[in-house]
C-alpha positions as CSV (number, residue, x, y, z in Angstrom):
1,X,61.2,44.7,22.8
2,X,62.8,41.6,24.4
3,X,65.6,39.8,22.7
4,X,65.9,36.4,23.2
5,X,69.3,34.8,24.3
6,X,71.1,33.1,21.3
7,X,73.4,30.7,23.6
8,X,71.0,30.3,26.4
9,X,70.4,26.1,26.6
10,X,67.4,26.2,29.0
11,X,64.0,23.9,28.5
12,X,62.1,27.5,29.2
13,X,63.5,30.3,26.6
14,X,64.5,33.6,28.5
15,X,64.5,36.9,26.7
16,X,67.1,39.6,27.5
17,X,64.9,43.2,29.3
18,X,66.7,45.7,31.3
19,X,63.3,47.6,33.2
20,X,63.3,48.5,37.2
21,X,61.4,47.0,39.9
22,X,60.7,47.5,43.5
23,X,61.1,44.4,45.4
24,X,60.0,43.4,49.1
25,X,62.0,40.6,50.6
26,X,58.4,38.9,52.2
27,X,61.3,36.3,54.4
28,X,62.2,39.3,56.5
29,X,58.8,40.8,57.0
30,X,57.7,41.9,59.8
31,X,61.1,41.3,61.7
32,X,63.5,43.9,59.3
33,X,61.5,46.0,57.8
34,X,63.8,48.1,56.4
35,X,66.2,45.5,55.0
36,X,63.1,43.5,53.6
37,X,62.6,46.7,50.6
38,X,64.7,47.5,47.6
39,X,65.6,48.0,44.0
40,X,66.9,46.3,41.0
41,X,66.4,46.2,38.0
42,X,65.9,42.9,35.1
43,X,68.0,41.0,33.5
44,X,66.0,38.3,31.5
45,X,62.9,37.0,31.9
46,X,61.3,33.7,30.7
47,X,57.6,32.7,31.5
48,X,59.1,30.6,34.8
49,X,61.3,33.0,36.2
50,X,63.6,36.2,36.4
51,X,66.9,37.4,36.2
52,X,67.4,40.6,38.6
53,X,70.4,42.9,39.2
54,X,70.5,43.7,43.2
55,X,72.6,46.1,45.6
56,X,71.1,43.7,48.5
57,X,71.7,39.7,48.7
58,X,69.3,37.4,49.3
59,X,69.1,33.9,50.4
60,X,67.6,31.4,48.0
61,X,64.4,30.3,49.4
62,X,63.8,33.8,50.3
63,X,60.2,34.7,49.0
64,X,60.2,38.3,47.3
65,X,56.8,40.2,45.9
66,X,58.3,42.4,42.9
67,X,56.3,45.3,41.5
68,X,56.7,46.2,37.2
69,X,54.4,48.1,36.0
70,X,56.5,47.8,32.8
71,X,56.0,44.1,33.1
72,X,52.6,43.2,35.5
73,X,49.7,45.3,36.5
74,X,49.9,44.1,40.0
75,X,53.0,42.5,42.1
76,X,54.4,39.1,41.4
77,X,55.7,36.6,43.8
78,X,58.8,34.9,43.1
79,X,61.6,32.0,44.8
80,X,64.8,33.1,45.3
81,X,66.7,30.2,43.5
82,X,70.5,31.6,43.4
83,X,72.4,34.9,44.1
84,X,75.8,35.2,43.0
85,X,77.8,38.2,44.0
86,X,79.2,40.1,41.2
87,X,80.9,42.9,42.9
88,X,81.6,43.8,46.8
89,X,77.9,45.0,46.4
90,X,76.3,43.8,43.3
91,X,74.6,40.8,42.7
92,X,72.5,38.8,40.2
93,X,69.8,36.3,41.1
94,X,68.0,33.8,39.5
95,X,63.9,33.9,40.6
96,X,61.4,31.4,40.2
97,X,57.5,32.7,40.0
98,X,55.9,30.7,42.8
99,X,53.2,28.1,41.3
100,X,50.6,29.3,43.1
101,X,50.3,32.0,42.2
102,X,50.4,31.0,38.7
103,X,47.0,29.1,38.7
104,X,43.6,30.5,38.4
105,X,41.8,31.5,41.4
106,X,38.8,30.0,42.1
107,X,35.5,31.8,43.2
108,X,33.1,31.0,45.2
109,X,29.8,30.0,43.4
């Protein structure tokens, strides 16, 4: 059940959910392979974007592919927007789902 966030003053309403993901950092692919993989788990979501807990930082801009299955059948792609360290190795980031991959795919016909 998601609870939505009484003092929360966005334009897009985010609900507070604590589930895990798998995330793949897709900025750092091929190049660190290892780095580009972790875990986290959610903060809020909203239907623009996502709040994620994070042992790694990453660089807004970064383009991450995150994996729910409490949340999506298949992976998601979001933009990093923020990261804000919490502790020496904690952090909490703000994601944007990409557009594009918001909008119906076409078929050939």
């Amino acid at each position: 059940m998601m609870r939505t966030l009484s003092k929360d003053h966005r334009e897009k309403k985010r609900g507070f959910i604590s589930v895990p993901v798998r995330y793949t950092d897709l900025s750092r692919m091929p190049d660190e392979k290892e780095d580009a993989t972790g875990e986290g788990t959610t903060a809020d979501l909203s239907n623009k974007g996502l709040g994620l807990f994070s042992c790694k930082e990453l660089d807004p801009g970064d383009v991450v592919e995150i994996e729910c299955n409490y949340l999506w059948a298949s992976p998601r792609q979001f933009t990093v927007k923020w990261c804000n360290r919490l502790k020496y190795d904690f952090f909490r980031l703000g994601l944007a789902e990409r557009e594009e991959d918001k909008e119906p795919k076409s078929h050939p016909g």
